[in-house]
C-alpha positions in Angstrom: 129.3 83.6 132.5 127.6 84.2 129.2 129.3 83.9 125.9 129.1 86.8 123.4 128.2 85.5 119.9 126.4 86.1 116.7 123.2 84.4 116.0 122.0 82.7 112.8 118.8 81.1 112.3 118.2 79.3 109.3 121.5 78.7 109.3 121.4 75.5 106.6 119.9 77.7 104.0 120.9 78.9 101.0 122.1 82.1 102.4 123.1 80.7 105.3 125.8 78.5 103.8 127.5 81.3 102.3 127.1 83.6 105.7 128.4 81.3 107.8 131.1 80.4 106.2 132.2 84.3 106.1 131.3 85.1 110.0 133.5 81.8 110.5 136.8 83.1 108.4 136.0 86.4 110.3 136.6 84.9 113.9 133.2 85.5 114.9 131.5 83.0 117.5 128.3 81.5 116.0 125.6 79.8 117.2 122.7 78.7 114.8 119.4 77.8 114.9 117.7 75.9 112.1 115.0 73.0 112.3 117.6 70.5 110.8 120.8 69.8 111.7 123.7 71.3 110.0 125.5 69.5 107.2 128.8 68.0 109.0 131.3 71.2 106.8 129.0 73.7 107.5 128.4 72.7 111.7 132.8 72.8 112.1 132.4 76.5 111.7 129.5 76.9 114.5 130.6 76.6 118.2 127.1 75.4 119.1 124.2 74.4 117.0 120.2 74.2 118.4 117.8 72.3 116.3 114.3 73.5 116.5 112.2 76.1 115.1 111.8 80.2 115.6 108.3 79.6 116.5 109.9 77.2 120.0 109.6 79.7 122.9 111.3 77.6 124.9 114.7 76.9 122.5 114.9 80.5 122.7 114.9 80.9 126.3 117.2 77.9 126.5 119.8 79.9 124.4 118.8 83.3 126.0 120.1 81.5 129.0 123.7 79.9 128.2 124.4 83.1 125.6 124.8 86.6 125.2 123.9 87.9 122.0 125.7 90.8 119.9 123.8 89.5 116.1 121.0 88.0 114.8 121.1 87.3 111.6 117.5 86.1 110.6 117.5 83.9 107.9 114.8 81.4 108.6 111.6 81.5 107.1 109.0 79.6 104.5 109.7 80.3 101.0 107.2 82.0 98.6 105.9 79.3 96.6 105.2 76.9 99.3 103.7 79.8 101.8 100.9 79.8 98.8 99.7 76.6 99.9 100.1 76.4 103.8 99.6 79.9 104.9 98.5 79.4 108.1 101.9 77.6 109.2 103.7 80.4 106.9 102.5 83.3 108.8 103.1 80.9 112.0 106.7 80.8 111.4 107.7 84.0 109.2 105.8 86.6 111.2 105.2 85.3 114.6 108.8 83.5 114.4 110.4 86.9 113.8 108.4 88.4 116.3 109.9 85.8 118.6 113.2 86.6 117.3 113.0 90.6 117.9 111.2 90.2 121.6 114.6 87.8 121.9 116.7 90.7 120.8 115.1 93.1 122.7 115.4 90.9 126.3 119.3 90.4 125.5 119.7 94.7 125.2 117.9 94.6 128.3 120.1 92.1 129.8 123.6 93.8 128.7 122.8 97.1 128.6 123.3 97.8 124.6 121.6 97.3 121.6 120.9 93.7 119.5 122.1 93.8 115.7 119.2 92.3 114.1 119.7 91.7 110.3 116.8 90.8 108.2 116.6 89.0 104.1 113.1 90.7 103.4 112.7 90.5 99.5 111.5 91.9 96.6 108.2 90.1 97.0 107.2 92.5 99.8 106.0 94.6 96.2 103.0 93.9 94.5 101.8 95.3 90.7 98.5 95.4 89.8 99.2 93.9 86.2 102.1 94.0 83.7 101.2 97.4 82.5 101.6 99.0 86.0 104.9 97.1 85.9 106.2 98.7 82.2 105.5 102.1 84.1 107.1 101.5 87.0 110.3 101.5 85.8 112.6 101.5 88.7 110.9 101.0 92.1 112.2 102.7 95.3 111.5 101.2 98.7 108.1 103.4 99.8 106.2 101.9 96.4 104.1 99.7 95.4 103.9 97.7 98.7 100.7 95.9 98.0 102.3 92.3 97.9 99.9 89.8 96.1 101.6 86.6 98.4 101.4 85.6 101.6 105.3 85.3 101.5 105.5 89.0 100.6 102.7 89.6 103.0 105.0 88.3 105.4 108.5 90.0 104.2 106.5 93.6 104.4 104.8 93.0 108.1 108.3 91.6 109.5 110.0 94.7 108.4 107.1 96.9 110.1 107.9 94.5 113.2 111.1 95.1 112.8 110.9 99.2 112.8 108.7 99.3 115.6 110.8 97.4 117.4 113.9 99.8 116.9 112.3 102.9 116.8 109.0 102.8 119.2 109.3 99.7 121.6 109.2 100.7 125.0 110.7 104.2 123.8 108.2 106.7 125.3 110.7 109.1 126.5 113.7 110.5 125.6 116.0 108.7 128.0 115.4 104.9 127.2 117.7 103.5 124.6 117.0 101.6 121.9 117.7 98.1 122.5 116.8 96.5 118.9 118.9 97.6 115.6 116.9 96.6 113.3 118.0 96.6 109.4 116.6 94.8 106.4 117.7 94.1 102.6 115.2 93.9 100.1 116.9 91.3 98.0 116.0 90.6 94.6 116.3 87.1 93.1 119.9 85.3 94.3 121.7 83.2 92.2 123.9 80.9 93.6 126.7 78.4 92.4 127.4 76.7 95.7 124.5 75.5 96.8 121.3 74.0 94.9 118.1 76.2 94.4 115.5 75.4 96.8 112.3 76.3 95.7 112.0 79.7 95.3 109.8 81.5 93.0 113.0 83.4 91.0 114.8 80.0 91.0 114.5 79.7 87.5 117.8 81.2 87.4 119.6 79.1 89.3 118.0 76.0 88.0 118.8 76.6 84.6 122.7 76.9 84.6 122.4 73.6 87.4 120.8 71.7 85.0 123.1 72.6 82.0 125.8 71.6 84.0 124.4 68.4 84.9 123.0 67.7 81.8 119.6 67.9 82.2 116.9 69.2 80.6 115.2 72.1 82.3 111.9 73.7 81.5 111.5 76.8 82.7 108.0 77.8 84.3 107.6 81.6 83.4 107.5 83.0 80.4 110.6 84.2 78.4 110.3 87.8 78.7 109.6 87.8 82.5 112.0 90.2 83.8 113.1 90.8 87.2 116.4 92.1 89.4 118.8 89.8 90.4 122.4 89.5 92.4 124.7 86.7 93.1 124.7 85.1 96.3 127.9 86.3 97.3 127.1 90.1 96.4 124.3 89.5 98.7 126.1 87.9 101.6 128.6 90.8 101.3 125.5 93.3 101.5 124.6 91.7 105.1 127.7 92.0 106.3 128.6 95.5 105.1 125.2 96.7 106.2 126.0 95.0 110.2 129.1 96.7 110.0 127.9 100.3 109.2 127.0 102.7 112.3 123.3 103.6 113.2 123.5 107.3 112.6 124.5 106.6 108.7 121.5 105.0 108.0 118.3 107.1 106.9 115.6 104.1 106.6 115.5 100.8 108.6 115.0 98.6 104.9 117.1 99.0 101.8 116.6 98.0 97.9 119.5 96.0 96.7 120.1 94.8 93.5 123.0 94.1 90.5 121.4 93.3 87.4 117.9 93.4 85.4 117.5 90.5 83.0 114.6 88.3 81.2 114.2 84.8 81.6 115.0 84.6 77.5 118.6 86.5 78.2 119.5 84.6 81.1 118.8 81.4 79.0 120.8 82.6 76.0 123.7 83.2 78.7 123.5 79.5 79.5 123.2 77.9 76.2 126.3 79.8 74.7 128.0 78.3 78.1 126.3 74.8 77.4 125.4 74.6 73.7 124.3 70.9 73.7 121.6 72.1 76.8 118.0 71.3 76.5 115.9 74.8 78.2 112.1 75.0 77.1 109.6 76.6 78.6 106.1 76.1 80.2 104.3 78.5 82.1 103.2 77.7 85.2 100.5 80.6 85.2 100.5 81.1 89.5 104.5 80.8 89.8 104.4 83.3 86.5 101.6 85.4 87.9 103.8 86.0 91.1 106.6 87.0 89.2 104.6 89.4 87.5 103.5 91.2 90.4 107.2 92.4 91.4 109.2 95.0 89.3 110.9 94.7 86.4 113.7 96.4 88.7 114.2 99.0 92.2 116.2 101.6 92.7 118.8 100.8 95.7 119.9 104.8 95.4 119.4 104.3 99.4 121.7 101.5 100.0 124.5 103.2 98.2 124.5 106.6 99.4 124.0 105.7 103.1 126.3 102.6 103.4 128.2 102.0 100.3 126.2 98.9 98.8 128.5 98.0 95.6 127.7 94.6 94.0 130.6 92.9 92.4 129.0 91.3 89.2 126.8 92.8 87.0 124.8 90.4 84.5 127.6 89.5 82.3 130.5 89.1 84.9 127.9 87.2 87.6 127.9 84.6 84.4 131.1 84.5 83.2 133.5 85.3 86.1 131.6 83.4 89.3 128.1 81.1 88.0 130.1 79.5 84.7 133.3 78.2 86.1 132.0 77.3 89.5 129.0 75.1 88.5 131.5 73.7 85.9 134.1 72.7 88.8 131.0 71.3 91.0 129.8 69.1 88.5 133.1 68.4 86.8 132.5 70.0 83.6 136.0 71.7 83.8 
């Protein structure tokens, strides 16, 4: 017999990390997917771990076969900068691997007879501004604007969340009496900043790579300019957002993606918040002019009215207390700066 559990792919992630270790405390069984294997803390929590790729037909129907699955959580996929420069094997594994993911979904509601919870990290590259002057005018952007991404990545973010609501509202739905068998839902996240684990690459890593290297001592240089501006959230605000949008029923929701974000700052403000934390830190800056021209193309901040009328979404941190009360004193304990 089958085992009912909760999916994650791209489990050793960045968000993954966090997410796991929360489904864990919550007694949820977890399975992950993720093409390397899980760091030896992080694979205690999982009951069974499958290394391979989203793109691997044949993993899936391997775990298709020994589970039955309640969640996906969808977390694997190519990050923005690096998409830039292989997009072929970007679109190969962020669009065709989610399609993979959602036909899996859609076979396991056929198989026991209810819907699939499939949560999806899209993100706030799925926007794209003409220049910064369409971006002073935009002000706040809601979810329905500006969807002209200028990156392959947010090319990729805006055609999985097209998959996505196809899947749940149109698949194999002709008449009135089939049920849905996908539950689609998406976040828009802005840029995540994270204390626990070390940025990876992203384009709005900047953040996060400042207030590591202070702690470690480092010098940093920061690659966009100081007045680039652009929402953020901590990591755990956004792991909470996942969960608290899984746990919400269908008929509240009004849309199948949601804006989220805490906090609007500049690259200069989020420096001056580290150096008054580390005074003796070195942070320059040097434009890299295609990272910066990225950043330019998404808004200076969204609205995510949406999110908290229809299920709640309340960050804990705003820009001050994401600094002082969770970034400061935990990259001080990790790297023994206490």
């Amino acid at each position: 017999m089958r085992k009912p559990v909760t999916i994650v792919t791209g489990a050793g992630g960045e968000i993954g990390h966090e997410l796991i270790a929360r489904l864990a405390s919550s007694g949820s069984v977890l399975v992950t997917l993720d093409v390397m294997p899980l760091d030896p803390r992080l694979a205690r929590r999982v009951s069974r771990q499958f290394v391979g790729s989203v793109t691997d037909t044949s993993l899936l129907e391997r775990v298709l076969a020994e589970f039955e699955v309640d969640r996906v959580f969808h977390l694997a996929a190519r990050l923005s900068t690096r998409s830039e420069f292989t997009p072929a094997t970007a679109h190969h594994v962020n669009v065709e691997g989610t399609l993979n993911l959602l036909e899996f979904a859609q076979r396991q509601g056929e198989s026991h007879g209810r819907p699939v919870l499939f949560v999806y990290p899209s993100s706030v590259a799925a926007y794209g501004l003409a220049d910064p002057a369409t971006k002073a005018r935009a002000g706040c952007v809601r979810e329905d604007e500006y969807t002209h991404p200028v990156t392959l990545y947010g090319c990729n973010k805006l055609s999985c969340e097209q998959l996505g609501r196809y899947y749940t509202r149109h698949y194999k739905q002709l008449s009135a009496d089939v049920t849905r068998r996908v539950d689609f839902r998406a976040v828009r996240f802005p840029g995540l900043v994270s204390a626990e684990t070390v940025p990876s690459g992203g384009t709005s890593d900047y953040a996060s790579e400042m207030i590591h290297a202070a702690a470690r001592g480092e010098s940093y240089v920061c690659f966009v300019r100081p007045d680039t501006t652009v929402p953020f959230m901590t990591m755990p605000d956004g792991v909470e957002a996942l969960l608290k949008l899984a746990s919400v029923p269908r008929a509240c929701l009004t849309r199948t993606e949601y804006n989220l974000r805490a906090f609007s700052a500049s690259a200069a403000e989020i420096r001056a918040v580290v150096l008054r934390a580390f005074p003796e830190a070195t942070i320059t800056y040097a434009v890299d002019e295609k990272r910066q021209a990225i950043v330019d193309s998404w808004p200076a901040d969204v609205d995510d009215s949406a999110a908290r009328t229809d299920w709640g979404f309340e960050p804990m941190y705003d820009f001050q207390s994401a600094f002082r009360d969770y970034l400061i004193p935990a990259v001080r304990r990790r790297y023994g700066r206490d």
